[in-house]
N, C-alpha and C positions, 0 to 999 in steps of 0.2 A: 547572496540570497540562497538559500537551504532548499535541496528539491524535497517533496513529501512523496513516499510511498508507503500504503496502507493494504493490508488485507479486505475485502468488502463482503462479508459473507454471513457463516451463524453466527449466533450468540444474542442472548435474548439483549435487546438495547443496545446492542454494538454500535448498530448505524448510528445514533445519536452520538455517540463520540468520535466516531469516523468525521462528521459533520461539523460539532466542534472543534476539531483538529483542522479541518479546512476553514471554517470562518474567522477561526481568532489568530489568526498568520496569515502573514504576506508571504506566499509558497512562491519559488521560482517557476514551479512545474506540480502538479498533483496529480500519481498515476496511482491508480486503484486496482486492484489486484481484484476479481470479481470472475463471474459466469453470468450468463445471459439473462438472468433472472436479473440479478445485482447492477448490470448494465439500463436494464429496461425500466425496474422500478425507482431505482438512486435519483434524486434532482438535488442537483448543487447552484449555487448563487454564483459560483465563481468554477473558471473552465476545469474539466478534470481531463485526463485520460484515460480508459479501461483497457487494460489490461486482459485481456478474456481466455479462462483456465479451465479446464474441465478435469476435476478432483477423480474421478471414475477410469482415465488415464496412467495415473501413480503422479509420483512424487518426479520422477525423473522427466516424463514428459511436460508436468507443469514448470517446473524448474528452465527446461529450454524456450518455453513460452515466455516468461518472464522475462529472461537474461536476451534472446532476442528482440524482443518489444524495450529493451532500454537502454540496447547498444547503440553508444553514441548520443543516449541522452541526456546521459546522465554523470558526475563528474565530482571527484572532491567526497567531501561528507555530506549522506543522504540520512534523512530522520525519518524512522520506519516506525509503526505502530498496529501491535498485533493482538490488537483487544478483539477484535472478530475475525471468525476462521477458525477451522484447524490448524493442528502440529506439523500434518502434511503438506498443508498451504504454506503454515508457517517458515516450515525447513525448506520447501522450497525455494522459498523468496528470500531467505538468509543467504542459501546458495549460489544463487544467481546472482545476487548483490557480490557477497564474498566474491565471486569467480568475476565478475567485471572490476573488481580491483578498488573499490567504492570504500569509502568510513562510512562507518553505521552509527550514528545514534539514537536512542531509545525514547520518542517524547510518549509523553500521553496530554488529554486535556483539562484544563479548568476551567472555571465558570467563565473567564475571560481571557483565557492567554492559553498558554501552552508550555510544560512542562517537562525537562529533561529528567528523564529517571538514571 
């Protein structure tokens, strides 16, 4: 089983596919990349974990946030999706992925399932 790590942030209608990303797969693990707003307003069917970044910081202190919050949880090939968020969240979370030593692959979702790009 595949762990899911996602950005939780802007983008107009992002969230609706952050959500379809979590509902239509069986995740080993679901951690969401977010700030306190994205923690407090989010409700998922099924357990997530937040991840909590504060973009106002830079790239480098979000990046240690991340890579710390998934040391040791994470293992093998992760499927990340960066439809919501910025570049700077973005690259963050590549980073911290890449530096924990992880496979990355790129899904996104469909109206039922889920999609490798």
């Amino acid at each position: 089983m595949t762990d899911l790590v996602a950005c939780l942030s802007t983008g107009k209608g992002s969230w609706i596919e952050v959500a379809k990303l979590i509902n239509n797969h069986d995740w080993k693990n679901i951690f969401l990349i977010t700030n306190d707003f994205g923690k407090e307003k989010f409700s998922s069917q099924k357990e997530v974990k937040f991840i909590l970044i504060d973009v106002n910081k830079g790239t480098e202190s979000m990046k240690k946030c991340i890579q710390e919050a998934l040391q040791g949880k994470i293992s093998g090939d992760v499927a990340i999706n960066m439809v919501s968020g910025s570049g700077l969240e973005h690259m963050a979370m590549l980073v911290g992925l890449m530096n924990l030593g992880v496979g990355i692959r790129f899904v996104m979702a469909t109206d039922a399932d889920i999609k490798e790009v």
